[in-house]
C-alpha positions as CSV (number, residue, x, y, z in Angstrom):
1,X,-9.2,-0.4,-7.4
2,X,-7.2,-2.2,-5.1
3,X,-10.1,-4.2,-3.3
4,X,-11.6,-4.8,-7.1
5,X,-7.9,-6.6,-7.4
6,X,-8.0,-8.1,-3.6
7,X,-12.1,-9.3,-4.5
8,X,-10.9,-11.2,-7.4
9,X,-8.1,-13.0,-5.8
10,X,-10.2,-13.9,-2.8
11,X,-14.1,-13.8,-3.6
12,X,-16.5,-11.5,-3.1
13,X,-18.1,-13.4,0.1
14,X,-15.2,-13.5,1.7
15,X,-14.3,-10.2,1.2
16,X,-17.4,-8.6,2.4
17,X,-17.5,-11.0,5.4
18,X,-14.0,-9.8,6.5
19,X,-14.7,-6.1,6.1
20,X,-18.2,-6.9,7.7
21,X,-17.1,-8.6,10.8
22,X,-14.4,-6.0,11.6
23,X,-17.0,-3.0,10.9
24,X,-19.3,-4.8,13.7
25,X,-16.5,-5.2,16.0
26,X,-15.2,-1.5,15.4
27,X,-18.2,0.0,15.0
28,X,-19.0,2.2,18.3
29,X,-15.3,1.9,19.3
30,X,-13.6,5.2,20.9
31,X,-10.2,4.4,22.3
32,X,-8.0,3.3,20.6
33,X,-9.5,3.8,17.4
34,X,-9.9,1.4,14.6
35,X,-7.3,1.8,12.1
36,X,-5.7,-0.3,9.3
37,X,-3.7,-2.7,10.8
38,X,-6.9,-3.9,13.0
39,X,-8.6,-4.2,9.0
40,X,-5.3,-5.8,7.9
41,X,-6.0,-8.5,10.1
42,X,-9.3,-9.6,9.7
43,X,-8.3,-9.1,5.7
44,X,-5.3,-11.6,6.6
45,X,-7.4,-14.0,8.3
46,X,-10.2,-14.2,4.9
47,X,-7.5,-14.5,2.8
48,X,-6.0,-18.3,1.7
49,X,-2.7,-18.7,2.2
50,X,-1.9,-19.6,-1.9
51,X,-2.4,-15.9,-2.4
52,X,-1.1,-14.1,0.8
53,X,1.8,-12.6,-1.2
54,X,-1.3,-10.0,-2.8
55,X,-2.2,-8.1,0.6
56,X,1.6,-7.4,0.8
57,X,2.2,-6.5,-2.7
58,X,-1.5,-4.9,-2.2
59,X,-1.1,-2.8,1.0
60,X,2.5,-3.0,1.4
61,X,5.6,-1.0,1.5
62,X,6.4,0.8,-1.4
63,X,9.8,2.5,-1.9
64,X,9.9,5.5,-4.1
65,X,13.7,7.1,-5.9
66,X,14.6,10.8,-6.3
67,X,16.7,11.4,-9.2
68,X,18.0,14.7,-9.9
69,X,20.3,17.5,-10.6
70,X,21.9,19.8,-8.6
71,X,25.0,22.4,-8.9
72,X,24.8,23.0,-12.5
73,X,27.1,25.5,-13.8
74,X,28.2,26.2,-17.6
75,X,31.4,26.0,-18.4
76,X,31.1,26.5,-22.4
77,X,28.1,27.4,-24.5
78,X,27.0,24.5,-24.6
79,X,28.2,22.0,-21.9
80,X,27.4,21.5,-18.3
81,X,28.6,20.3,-15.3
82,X,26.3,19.3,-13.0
83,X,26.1,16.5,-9.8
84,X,23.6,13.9,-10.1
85,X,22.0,11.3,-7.4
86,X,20.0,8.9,-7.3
């Protein structure tokens, strides 16, 4: 899904000719291993620069929340007290 996104931002050609070139350079490699960020820049260099911002928002960070509950004890029948965080 997120190289069907990345494909139509940047072309199929291009695309494929990125992800191409770095699979002949990685292809037999032991030590050290291919890994992302060797994709990411071969990705980065296929890309134009007017749409950049999509391999970030793409392949980027993400930051995730916890919200909860904890120490809930009843105090009447029906109410609660309880701490919450977030």
């Amino acid at each position: 899904m997120v190289f069907s996104a990345l494909q139509d931002c940047v072309g199929e050609e291009k695309l494929n000719g990125a992800i191409k070139a770095f699979l002949a350079k990685t292809h037999y490699q032991t030590r050290p291993y291919p890994n992302t960020a060797g994709l990411m820049a071969y990705l980065k260099r296929a890309t134009p620069d007017s749409v950049q911002y999509v391999l970030l928002d793409l392949f980027g960070p993400i930051t995730l929340s916890f919200t909860g509950a904890s120490g809930i004890t009843p105090l009447r029948s029906a109410w609660f007290r309880c701490r919450f965080w977030w």
